[in-house]
N, C-alpha and C positions, 0 to 999 in steps of 0.2 A: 504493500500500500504506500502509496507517493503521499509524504508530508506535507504538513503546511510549508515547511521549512523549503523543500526542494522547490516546491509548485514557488513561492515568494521570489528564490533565489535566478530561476526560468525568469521570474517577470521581470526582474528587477534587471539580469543581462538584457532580456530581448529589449527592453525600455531603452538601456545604455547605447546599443549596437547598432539600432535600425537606424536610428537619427546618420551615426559614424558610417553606415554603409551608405546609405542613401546621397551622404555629401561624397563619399569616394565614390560613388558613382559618375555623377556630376563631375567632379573632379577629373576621372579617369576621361570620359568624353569628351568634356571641355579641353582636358590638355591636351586630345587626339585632335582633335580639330583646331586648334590652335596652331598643333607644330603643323601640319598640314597646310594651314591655309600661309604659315610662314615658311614653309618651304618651295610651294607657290609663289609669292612675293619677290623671294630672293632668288627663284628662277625666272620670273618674268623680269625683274630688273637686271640679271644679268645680259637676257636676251636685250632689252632696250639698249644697254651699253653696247652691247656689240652691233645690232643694228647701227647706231649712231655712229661710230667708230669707224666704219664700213661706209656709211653717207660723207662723213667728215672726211677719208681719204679722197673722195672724187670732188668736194668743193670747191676746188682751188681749179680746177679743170676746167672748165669755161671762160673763168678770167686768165687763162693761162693761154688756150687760144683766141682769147680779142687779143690781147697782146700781141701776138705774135702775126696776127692779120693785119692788126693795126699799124705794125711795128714802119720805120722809114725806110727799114734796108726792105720788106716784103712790099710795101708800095713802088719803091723803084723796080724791082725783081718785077713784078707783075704788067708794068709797066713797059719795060725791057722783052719779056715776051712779047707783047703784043706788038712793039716796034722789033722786034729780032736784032736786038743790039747786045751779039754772043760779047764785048765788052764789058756793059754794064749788067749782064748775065752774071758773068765770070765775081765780078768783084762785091755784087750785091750777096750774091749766091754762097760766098766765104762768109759774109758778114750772118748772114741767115743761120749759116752750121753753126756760128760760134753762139746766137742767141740759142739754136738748139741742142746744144752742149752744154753752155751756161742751164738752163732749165733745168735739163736731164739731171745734170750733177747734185743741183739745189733740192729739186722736188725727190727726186729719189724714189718714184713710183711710176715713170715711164720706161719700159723697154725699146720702146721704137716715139720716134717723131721724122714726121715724110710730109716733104712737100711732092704734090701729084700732079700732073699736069692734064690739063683739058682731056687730052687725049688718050691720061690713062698711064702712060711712064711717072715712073719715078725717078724727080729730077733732085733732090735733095732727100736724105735717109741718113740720121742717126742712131744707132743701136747702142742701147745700155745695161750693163748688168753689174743690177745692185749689190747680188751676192760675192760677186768675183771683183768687183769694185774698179771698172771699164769703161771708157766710151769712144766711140770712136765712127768717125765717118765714113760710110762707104764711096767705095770707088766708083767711076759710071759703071765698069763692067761686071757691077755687083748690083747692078738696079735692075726692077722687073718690072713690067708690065700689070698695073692692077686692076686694068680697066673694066673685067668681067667681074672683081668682086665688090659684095652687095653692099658695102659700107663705099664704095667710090661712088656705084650708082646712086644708089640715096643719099647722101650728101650734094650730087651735082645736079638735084632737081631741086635743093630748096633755095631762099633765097637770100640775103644779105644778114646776117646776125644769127640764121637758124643756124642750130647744130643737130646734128644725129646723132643719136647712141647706139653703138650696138649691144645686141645681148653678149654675157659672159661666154668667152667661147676660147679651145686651146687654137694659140695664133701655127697659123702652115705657111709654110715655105715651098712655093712649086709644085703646090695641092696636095703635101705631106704635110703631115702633125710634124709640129720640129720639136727633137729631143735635146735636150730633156723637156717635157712638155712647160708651154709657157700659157695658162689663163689670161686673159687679156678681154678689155671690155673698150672700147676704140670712140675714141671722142673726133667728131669732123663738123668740118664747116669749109662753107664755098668759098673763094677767094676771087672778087672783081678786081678787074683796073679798066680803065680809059674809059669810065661809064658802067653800064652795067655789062658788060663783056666778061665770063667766066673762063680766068686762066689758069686753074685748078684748086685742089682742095687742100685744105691742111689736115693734117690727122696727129694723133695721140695717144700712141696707142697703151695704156695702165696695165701696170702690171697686176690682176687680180689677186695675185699674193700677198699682195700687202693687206689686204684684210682680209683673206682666207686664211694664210693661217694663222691668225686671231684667232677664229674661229675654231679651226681645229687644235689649237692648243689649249683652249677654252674647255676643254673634254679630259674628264677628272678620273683616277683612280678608282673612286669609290662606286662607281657605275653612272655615273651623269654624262650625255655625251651630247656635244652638240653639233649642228650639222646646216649645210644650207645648201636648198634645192631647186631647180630653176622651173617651169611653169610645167612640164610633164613626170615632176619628179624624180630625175634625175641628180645624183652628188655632185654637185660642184667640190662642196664642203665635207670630210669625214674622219674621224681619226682612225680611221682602218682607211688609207690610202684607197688600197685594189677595188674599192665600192665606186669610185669619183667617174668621173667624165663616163657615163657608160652608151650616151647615145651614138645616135650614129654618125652624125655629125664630128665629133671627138673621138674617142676609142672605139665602141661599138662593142664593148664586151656586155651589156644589155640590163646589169644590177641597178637597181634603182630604190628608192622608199618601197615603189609599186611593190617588186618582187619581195623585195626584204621584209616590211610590215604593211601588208594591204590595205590592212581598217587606219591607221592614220596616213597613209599616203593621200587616201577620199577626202581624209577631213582637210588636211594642212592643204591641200590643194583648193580648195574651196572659200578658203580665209585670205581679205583682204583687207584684214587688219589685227593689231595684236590681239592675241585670244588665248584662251588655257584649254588644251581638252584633257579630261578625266578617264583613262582607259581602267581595265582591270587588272592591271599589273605596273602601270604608271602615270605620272603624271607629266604633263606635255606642255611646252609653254612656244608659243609660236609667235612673228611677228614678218611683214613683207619685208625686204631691203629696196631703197629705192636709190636711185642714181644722183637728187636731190632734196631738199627740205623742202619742196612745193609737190614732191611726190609725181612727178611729171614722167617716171618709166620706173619699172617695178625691174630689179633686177633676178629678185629671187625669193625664197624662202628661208628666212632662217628658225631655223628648230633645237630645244633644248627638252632631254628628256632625262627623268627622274627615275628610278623607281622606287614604288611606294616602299620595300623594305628597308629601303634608308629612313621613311620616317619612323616603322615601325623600331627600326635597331636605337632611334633618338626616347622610345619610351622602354627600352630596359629598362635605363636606370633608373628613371621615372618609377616601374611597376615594384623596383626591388624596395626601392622606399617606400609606396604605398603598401604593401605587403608588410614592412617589419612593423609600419605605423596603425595598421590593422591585427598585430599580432598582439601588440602593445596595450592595442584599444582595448584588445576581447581579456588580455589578465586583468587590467586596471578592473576591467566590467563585472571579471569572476570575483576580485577580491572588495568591490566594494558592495557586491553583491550579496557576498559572505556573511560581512560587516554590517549590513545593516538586516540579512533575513535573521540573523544571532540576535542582535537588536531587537529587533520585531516579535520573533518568535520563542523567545528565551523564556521569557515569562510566562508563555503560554504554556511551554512545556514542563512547567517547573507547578503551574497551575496544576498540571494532568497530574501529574504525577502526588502532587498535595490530596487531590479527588482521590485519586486511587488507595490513597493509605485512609482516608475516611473512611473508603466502602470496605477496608479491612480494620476499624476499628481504632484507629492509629490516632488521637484526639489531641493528644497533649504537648506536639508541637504548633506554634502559630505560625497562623500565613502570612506573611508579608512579601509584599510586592511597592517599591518604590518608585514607579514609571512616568504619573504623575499624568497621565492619561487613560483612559477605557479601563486596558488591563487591570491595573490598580483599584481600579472602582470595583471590579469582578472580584479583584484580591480578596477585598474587602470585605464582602459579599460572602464567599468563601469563610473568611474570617469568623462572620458572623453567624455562618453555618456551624463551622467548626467549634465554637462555644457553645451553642444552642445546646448540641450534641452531645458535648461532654459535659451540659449540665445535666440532661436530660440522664447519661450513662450514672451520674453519681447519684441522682435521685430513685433512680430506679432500683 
């Protein structure tokens, strides 16, 4: 038979506990969603920096070619064409490499600057390489004919101030990919003299490297990887190299988001603008890259992925603390439990047990109980049982 004592002891923990479970509940959720929604945070502002990062290297790019259109040695040069004065060709045409060399050295994210001619040669070509730390001017019998390609044509249609962009693409030589592969994203504009008379194009061609790999180095030990993809999902961007250029256009080895993860390939392609998708095994933080701050050509995708057991590994320590703070609660709850059903039911028991020596005769100890509540009144009560009794045993 369960006691008053045990049944007290039950109430008096469940009383303690539920309140301490209830707020560890709360607690355990709340901090689940908390690290969550700031692991989110710190992935979407990582991608914002590097989006930015990425915008901030092509900036300077358009005032780089007014300059150089603008420029007095490209006015006479232009000029000279159209009057065929191989002199003032010759000396403007020095003047022009050295502004294109000056550039190159300075900006540090051109590999090629070309001047093009109406008709599609190239009459001026600097090559730079930032890595190997180079520049230098080609010779005529190192210039080609670029007339067939689509950044000479779109450029020589538009008109005074417009520029073209082309999308990220690896630059070819003689309609080979040239090795080591060079990413390149090609700034152009038309070049008048004597009027509106078009005597060729400038170009500029960036090195994508300089913010690609940002980006891939951006991509962490602990499984966070980031990456950026251009409009059919295709790697530009990857920290596993052999994933990158897989169209066909570039390599044509064919890996892509598509192949790799289908369900967010759908989605990050779909987004034209920063957004977070919640998969079941990560969390995904996305954002478009643009070639400007007016947003004016989208060059790509960039992508930053989490998975969620990194947040789960940030609530170990978290669960090992609520645990001991839950073991702690339930002694405290046993021992003051204890302490107060002793309290409570001491007298009671001490009652029974006074009852029980009556019903065997037992008169000639008094009851007393000093609790100074209920009990005591019953003492009392008792008490005056107890006398009753033993007067009644000595009269009898």
């Amino acid at each position: 038979m369960k006691t008053i004592k045990t049944k007290v002891e039950r109430a008096l923990i469940m009383v303690a506990l539920l309140p301490v479970l209830l707020v560890a509940a709360y607690v355990y959720y709340s901090t689940t969603d908390a690290l969550k929604s700031a692991s989110v945070s710190n992935l979407e502002r990582q991608v914002e920096l590097l989006s930015s990062s990425a915008t901030g290297v092509l900036t300077h790019v358009p005032g780089d070619l007014a300059y150089l259109r603008d420029s007095a040695s490209m006015f006479q040069y232009g000029r000279a064409l159209v009057i065929k004065d191989q002199n003032i060709l010759d000396v403007n045409g020095r003047s022009l490499s050295r502004d294109f060399l000056s550039l190159a050295k300075n900006r540090r994210i051109y590999n090629q600057l070309r001047f093009i001619a109406a008709d599609g040669n190239e009459l001026i070509r600097i090559e730079h390489n930032e890595e190997e730390g180079f520049s230098r001017v080609l010779q005529p019998d190192q210039l080609r004919n670029k007339g067939q390609s689509s950044y000479f044509k779109e450029a020589s249609k538009l008109e005074f101030g417009q520029i073209y962009v082309s999308p990220i693409d690896l630059n070819r030589e003689d309609g080979r990919v040239e090795k080591p592969i060079r990413p390149t994203v090609r700034f152009a504009t038309p070049v008048f003299a004597v009027g509106s008379r078009l005597v060729g194009v400038l170009i500029l061609n960036v090195d994508a490297n300089a913010f690609l790999n940002k980006i891939r180095d951006a991509s962490r030990a602990d499984g966070v990887q980031f990456a950026m993809v251009d409009g059919q999902g295709f790697y530009m961007a990857n920290s596993d190299r052999t994933l990158e250029w897989g169209g066909k256009g570039d390599l044509n080895h064919g890996m892509s988001m598509a192949t790799e993860r289908p369900e967010l390939s759908e989605q990050v392609l779909t987004i034209t603008e920063a957004a977070q998708i919640d998969l079941s095994d990560d969390i995904v933080a996305t954002a478009p890259i643009y070639t400007d701050a007016e947003r004016s050509q989208m060059l790509g995708r960039l992508v930053a992925i989490a998975p969620k057991s990194l947040v789960l590994q940030l609530l170990d320590s978290f669960l090992v603390a609520l645990v001991i703070f839950l073991a702690l609660a339930l002694g405290m709850a046993f021992m003051i439990a204890k302490t107060l059903s002793t309290s409570l039911t001491g007298p009671l028991t001490y009652l029974a047990e006074e009852a029980d020596k009556l019903s065997k005769g037992e008169v000639e100890t008094p009851i007393v109980v000093e609790s100074g509540d209920e009990v005591q009144r019953l003492a009392e009560a008792f008490e005056r049982l107890r006398e009753s009794i033993r007067i009644m045993m000595k009269l009898g």
